[in-house]
PLY file of the C-alpha trace (Angstrom):
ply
format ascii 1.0
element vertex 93
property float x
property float y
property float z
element edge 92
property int vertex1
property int vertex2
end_header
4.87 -9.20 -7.55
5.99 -5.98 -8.73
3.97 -3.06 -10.96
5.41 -4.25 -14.15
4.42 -7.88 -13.13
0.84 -6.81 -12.11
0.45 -4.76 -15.34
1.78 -7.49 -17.71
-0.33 -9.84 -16.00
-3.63 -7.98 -16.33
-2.65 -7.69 -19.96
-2.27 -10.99 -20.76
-5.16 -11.70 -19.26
-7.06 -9.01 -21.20
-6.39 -9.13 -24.87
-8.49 -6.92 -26.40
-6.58 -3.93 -23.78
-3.59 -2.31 -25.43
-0.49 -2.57 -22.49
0.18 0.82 -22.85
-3.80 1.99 -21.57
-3.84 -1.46 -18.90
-0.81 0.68 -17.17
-2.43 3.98 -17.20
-5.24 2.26 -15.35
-2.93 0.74 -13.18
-1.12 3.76 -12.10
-4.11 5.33 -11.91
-5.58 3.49 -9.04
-2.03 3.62 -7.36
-2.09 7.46 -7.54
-5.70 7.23 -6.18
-5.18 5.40 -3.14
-1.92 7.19 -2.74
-3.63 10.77 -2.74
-6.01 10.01 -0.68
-4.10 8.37 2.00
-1.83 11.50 1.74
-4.60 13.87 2.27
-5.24 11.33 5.80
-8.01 9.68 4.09
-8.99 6.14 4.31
-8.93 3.61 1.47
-11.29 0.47 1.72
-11.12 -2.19 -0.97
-14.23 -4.86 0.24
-12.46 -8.06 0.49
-9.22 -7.12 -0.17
-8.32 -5.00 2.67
-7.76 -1.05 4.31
-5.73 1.08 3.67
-4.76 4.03 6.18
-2.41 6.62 8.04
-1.19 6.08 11.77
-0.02 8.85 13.31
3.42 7.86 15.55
4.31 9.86 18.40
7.80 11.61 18.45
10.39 9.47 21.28
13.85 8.80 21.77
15.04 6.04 19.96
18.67 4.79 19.99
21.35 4.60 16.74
22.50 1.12 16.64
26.02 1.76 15.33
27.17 4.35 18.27
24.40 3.43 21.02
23.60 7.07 21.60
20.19 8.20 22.29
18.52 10.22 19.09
15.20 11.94 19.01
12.91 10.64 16.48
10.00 13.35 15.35
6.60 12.54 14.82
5.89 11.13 11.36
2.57 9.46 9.03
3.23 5.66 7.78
0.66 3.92 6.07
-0.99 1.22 7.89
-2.68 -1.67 5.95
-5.73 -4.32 7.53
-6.44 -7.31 5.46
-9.90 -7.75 4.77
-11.71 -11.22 5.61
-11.79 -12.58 2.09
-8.13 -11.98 1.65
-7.45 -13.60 4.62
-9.54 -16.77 4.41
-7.94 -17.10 1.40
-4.33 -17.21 2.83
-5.42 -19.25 5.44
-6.51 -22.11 3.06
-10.41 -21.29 3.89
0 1
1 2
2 3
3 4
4 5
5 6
6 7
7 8
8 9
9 10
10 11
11 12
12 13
13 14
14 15
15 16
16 17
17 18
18 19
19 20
20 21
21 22
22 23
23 24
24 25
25 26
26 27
27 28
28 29
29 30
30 31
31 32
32 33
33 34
34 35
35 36
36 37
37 38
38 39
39 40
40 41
41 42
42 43
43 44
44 45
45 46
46 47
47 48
48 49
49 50
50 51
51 52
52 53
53 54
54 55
55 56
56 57
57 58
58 59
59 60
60 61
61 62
62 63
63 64
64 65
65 66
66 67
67 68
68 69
69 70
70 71
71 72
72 73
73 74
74 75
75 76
76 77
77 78
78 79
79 80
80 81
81 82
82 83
83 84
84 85
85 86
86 87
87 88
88 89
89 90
90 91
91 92
């Protein structure tokens, strides 16, 4: 599902919301989580799942078209943890 999906969803589903102020929510939350995580923060949605930062050390990784070595710096990427309801759920629980 993509954004547009989600917010056309959420409006069909809500009638009495205008489209216009159900994607203004939407990309609220999305800025939310995505502000916090940027300021390291962690984002915890009960039963959905966690979101956070990981922290990967710099190391020498290798380019696949020429085989030479290259040296990859430290970076953030976002790390996500399903929570228990989400994944009883996919599990058919």
């Amino acid at each position: 599902m993509i954004r547009s999906e989600l917010i056309q969803k959420i409006a069909d589903e809500n009638p009495h919301l205008y489209q216009r102020d159900v994607e203004r929510i939407v990309n609220t939350i999305f800025d939310k989580i995505t502000g916090t995580m940027a300021q390291g923060n962690r984002v915890e949605l009960r039963g959905f799942g966690a979101f956070s930062v990981k922290q990967r050390d710099p190391r020498i990784g290798r380019n696949p078209r020429t085989g030479e070595s290259v040296q990859v710096e430290a970076k953030h990427v976002p790390f996500f943890k399903t929570g228990k309801l989400l994944r009883d759920r996919l599990n058919g629980n």
